[in-house]
MARLOTI-325931 format. One record per residue (C-alpha): residue in one letter; x, y, z; residue number from 1; chain. Coordinates in Angstrom, 2 decimals. Example, Ala and Ser with C-alpha at 12.3 -4.5 7.8 and 13.67 -1.06 7.14 Angstrom:
<recs>
+------+---------+---------+---------+-----+------+
: code :       u :       v :       w : pos : unit :
+------+---------+---------+---------+-----+------+
:    a :   12.30 :   -4.50 :    7.80 :   1 :    A :
:    s :   13.67 :   -1.06 :    7.14 :   2 :    A :
+------+---------+---------+---------+-----+------+
</recs>
This chain:
<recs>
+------+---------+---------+---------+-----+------+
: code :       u :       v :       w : pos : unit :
+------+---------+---------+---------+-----+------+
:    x :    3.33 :    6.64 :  -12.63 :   1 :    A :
:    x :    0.11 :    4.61 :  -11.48 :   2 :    A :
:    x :    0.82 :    3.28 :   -7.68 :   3 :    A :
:    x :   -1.04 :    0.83 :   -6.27 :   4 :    A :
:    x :   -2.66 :    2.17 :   -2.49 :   5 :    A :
:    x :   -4.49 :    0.84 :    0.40 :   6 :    A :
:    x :   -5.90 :    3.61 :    2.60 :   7 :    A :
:    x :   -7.98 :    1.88 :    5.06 :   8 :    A :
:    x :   -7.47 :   -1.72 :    5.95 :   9 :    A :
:    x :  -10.94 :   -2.37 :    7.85 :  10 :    A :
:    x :  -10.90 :   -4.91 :   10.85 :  11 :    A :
:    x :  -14.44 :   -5.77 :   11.78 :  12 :    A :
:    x :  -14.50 :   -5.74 :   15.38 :  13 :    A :
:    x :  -17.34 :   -6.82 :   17.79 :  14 :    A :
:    x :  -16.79 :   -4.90 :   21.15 :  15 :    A :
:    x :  -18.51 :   -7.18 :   23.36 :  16 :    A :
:    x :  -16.32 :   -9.36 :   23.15 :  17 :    A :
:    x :  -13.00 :   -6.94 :   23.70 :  18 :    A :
:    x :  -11.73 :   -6.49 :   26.82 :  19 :    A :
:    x :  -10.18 :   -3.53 :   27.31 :  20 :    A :
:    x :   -6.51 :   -3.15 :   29.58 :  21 :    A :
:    x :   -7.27 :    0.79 :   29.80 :  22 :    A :
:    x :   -9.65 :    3.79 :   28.71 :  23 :    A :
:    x :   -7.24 :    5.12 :   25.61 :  24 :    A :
:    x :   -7.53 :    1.40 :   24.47 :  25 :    A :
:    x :  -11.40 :    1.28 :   24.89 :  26 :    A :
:    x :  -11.90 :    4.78 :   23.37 :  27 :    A :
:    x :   -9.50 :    3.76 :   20.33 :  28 :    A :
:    x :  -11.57 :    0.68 :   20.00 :  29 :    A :
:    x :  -15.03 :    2.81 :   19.83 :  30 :    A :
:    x :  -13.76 :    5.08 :   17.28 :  31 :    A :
:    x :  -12.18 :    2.36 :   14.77 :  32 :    A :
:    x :  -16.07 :    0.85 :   15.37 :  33 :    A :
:    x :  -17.53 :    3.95 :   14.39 :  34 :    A :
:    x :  -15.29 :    4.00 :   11.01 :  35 :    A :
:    x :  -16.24 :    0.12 :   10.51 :  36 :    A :
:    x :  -20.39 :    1.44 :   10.57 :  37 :    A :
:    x :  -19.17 :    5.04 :    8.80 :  38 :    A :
:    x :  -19.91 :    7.43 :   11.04 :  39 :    A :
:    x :  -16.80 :    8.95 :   10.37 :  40 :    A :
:    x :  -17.43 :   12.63 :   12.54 :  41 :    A :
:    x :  -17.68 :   10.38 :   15.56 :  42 :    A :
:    x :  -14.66 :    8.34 :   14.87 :  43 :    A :
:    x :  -12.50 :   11.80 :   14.45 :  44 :    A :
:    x :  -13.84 :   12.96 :   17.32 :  45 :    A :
:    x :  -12.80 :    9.87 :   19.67 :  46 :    A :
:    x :   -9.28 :    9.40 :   17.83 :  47 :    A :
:    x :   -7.82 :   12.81 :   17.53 :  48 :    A :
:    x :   -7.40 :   13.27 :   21.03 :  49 :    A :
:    x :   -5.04 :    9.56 :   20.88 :  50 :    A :
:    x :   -3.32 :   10.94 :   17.70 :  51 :    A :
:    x :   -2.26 :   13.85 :   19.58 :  52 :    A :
:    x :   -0.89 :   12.07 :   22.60 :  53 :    A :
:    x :    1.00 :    9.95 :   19.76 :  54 :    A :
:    x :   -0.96 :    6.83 :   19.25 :  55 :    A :
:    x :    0.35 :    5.22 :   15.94 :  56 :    A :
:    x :   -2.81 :    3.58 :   15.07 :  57 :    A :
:    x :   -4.83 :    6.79 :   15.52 :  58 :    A :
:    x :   -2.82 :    8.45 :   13.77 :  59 :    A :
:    x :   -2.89 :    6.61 :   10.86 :  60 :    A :
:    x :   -6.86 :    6.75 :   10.77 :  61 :    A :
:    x :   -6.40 :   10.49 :   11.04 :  62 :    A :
:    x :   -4.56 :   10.62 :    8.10 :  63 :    A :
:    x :   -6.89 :    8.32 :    6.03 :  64 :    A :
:    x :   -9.67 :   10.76 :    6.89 :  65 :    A :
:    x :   -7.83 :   13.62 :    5.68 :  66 :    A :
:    x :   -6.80 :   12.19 :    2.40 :  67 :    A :
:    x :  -10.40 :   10.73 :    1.63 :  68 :    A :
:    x :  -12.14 :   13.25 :    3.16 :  69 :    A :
:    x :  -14.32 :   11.07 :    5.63 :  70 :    A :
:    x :  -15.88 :   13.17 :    8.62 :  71 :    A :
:    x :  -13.62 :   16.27 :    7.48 :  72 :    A :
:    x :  -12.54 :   18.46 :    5.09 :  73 :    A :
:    x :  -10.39 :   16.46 :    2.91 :  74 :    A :
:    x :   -6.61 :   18.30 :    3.53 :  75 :    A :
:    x :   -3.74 :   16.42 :    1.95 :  76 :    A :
:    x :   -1.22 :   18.32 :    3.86 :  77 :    A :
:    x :   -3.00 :   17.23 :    7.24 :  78 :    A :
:    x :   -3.11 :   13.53 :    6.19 :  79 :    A :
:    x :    0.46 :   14.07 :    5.50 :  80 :    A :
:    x :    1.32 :   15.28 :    9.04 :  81 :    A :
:    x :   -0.43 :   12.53 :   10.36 :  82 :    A :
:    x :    1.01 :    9.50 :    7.95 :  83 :    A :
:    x :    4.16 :   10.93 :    8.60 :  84 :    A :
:    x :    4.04 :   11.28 :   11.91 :  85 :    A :
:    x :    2.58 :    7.64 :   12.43 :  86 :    A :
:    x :    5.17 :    6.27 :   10.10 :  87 :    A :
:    x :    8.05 :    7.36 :   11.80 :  88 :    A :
:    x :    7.10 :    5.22 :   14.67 :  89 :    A :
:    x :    6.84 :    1.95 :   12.29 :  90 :    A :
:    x :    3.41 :    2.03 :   11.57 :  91 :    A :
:    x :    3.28 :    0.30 :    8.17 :  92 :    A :
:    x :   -0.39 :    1.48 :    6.71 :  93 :    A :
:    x :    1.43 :    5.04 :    7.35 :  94 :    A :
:    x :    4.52 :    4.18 :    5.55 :  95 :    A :
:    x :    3.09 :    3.18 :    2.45 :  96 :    A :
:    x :    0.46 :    5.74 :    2.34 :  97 :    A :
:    x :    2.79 :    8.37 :    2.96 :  98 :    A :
:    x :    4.61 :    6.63 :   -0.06 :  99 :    A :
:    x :    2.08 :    7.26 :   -2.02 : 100 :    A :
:    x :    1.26 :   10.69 :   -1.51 : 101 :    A :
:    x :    4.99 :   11.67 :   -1.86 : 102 :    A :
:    x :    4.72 :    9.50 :   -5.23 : 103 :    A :
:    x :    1.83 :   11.67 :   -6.40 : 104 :    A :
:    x :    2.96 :   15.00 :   -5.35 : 105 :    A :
:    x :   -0.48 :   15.17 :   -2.55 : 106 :    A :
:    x :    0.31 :   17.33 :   -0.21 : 107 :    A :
:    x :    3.59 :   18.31 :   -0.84 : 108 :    A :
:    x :    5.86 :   18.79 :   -3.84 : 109 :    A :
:    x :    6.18 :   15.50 :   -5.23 : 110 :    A :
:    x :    8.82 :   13.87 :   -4.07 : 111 :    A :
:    x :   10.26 :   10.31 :   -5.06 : 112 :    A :
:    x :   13.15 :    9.83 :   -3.07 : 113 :    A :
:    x :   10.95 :   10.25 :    0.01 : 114 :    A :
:    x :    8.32 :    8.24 :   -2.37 : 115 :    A :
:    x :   11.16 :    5.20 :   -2.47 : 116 :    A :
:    x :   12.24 :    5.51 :    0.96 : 117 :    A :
:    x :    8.84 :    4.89 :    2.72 : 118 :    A :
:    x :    7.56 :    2.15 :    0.46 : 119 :    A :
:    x :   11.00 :    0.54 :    1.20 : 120 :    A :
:    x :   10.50 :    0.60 :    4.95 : 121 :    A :
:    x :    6.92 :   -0.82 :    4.48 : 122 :    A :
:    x :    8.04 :   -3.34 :    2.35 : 123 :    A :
:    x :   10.41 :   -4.92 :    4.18 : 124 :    A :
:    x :    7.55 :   -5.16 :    6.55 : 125 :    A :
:    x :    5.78 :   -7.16 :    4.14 : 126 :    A :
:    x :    3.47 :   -5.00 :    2.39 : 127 :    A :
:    x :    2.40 :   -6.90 :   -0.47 : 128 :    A :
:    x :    1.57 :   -3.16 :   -2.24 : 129 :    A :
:    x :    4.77 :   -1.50 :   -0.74 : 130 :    A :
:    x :    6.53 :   -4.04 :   -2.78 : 131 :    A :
:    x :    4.78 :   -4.15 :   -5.70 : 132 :    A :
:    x :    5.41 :   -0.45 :   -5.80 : 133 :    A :
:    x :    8.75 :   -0.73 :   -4.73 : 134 :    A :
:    x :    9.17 :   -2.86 :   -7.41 : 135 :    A :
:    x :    8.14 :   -0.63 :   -9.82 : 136 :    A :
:    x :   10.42 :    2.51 :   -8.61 : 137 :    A :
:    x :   13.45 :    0.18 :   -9.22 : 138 :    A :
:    x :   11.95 :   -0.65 :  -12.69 : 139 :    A :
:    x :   11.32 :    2.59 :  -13.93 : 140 :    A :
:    x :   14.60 :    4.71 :  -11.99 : 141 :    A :
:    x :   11.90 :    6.89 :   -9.98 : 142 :    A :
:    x :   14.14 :    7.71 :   -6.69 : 143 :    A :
:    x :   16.44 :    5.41 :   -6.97 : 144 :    A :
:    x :   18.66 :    3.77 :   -9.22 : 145 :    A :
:    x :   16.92 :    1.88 :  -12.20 : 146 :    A :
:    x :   17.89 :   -1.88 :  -11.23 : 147 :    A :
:    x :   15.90 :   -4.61 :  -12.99 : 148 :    A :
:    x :   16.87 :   -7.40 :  -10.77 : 149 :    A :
:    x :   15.53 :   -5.19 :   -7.53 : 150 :    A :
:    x :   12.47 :   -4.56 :   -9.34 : 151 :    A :
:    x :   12.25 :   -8.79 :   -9.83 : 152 :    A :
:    x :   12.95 :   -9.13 :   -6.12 : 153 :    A :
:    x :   10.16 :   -6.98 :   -5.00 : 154 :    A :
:    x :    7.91 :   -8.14 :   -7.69 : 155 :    A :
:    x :    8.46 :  -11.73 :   -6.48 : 156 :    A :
:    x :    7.47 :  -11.19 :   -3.25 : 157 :    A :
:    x :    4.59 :   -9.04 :   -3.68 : 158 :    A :
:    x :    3.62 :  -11.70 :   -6.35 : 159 :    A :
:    x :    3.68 :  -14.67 :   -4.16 : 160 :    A :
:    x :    1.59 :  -13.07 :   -1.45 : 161 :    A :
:    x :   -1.42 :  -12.80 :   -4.38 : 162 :    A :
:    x :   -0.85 :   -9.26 :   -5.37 : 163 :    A :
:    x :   -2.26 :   -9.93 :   -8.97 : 164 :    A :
:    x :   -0.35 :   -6.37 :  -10.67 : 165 :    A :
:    x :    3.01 :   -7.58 :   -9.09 : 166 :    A :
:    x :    2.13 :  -10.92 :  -10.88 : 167 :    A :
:    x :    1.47 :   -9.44 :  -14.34 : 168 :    A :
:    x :    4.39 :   -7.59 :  -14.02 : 169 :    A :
:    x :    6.70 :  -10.54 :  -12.91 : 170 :    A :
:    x :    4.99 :  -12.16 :  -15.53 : 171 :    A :
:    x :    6.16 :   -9.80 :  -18.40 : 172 :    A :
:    x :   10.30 :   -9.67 :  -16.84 : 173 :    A :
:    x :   10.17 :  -13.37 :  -17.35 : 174 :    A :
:    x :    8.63 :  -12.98 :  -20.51 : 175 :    A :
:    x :   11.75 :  -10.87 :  -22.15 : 176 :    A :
:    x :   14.08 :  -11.49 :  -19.87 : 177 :    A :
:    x :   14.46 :   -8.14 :  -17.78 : 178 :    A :
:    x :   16.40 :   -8.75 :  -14.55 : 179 :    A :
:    x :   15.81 :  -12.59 :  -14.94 : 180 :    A :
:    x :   16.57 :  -15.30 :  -17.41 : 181 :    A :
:    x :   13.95 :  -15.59 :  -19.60 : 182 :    A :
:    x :   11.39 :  -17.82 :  -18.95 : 183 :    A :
:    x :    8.07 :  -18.62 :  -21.43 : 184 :    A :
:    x :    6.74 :  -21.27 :  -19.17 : 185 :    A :
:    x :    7.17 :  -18.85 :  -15.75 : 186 :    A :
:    x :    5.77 :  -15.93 :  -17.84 : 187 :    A :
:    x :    2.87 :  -17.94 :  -18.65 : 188 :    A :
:    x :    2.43 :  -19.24 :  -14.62 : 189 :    A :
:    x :    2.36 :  -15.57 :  -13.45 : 190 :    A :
:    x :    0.65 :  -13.97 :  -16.00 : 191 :    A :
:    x :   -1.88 :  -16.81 :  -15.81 : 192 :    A :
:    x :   -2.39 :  -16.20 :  -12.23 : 193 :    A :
:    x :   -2.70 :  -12.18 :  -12.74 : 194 :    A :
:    x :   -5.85 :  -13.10 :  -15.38 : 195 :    A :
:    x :   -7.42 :  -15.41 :  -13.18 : 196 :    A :
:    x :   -7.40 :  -12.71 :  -10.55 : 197 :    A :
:    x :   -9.14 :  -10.73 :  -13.11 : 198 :    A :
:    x :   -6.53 :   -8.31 :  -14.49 : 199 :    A :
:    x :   -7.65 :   -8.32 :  -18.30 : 200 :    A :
:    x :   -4.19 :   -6.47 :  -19.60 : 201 :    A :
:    x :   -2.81 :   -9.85 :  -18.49 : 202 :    A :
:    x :   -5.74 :  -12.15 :  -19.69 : 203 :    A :
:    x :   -4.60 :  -10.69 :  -23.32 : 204 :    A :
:    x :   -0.89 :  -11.38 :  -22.98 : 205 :    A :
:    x :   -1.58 :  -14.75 :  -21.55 : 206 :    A :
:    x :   -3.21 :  -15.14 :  -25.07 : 207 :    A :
:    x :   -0.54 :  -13.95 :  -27.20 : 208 :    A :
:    x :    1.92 :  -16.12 :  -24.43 : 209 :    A :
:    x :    0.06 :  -19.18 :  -25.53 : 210 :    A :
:    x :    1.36 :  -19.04 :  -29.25 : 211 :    A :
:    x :    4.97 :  -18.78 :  -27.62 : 212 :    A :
:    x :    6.99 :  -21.65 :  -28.28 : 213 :    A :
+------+---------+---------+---------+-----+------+
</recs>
């Protein structure tokens, strides 16, 4: 089962202009600059110590690191802890990437249930790729009950916030009518969006959608 991810959601950041309210705060802020010019080492070095007095932010770094292997060893099992424990306190990077990893068996047994349950909480924080994902878990029964007009829901809204695999996929339930009435002239509009976003599995049904009547 292909899942879309986002590890690391990069937020350039000029500390000059930063003022800081404490020294946790200005320390976090010199390690996420450290990731932002790759010198990862440093940046584990100046957030593990936050992680470990329970900074969500950190912690979700932390885990990053681990699972990409960027200034350590890479350890699925430690990016685990750390997603999970970040997660847990809302953190919604965490959630899905924890998703993820449960969804892929990194880490840990594989696991969808615990797969469906954190893309679910990320989702309905607005994750476009929680929802595209969460989409796809109702479409294909993988932790929770198969349920075509879920998988439409969560398709929807990942495909209205430009997620251009949501939009394929939206795209093809309108198409034969899965969860949906069928719609040609939707099918076309989503699909149409998903190939001008570049997706070329789309591009090719937008073709074959053209010769619909």
């Amino acid at each position: 089962m292909k899942l879309n991810k986002i590890l690391l959601a990069t937020t350039v950041l000029v500390l000059s202009t930063v003022s800081f309210a404490n020294t946790a705060e200005k320390q976090y802020y010199q390690g996420i600059e450290a990731v932002r010019k790759g010198d990862y080492q440093t940046a584990f070095h100046l957030l593990q110590p936050l992680a470990e007095q329970g900074n969500a932010n950190s912690q979700s770094f932390l885990g990053v690191m681990y699972a990409n292997g960027e200034g350590v060893k890479q350890d699925y099992q430690k990016a685990v802890k750390w997603y999970q424990k970040a997660a847990e306190q809302g953190h919604v990077l965490a959630q899905l990437n924890l998703g993820v990893l449960y969804a892929n068996g990194r880490g840990m047994k594989k696991d969808y249930n615990q797969a469906a349950k954190w893309f679910q909480k990320a989702a309905e924080q607005g994750n476009e790729y929680a929802q595209y994902n969460l989409g796809r878990m109702y479409f294909n029964g993988h932790g929770i009950k198969q349920d075509y007009n879920q998988a439409v829901k969560w398709y929807q809204k990942a495909a209205e916030q430009g997620n251009s695999d949501a939009q394929f996929d939206l795209g093809l339930m309108y198409g034969v009518g899965k969860g949906i009435d069928k719609n040609i002239e939707k099918a076309k509009i989503w699909i149409g969006k998903s190939c001008s976003s570049g997706v070329q599995d789309a591009c090719r049904a937008y073709q074959v959608l053209l010769k619909e009547k």
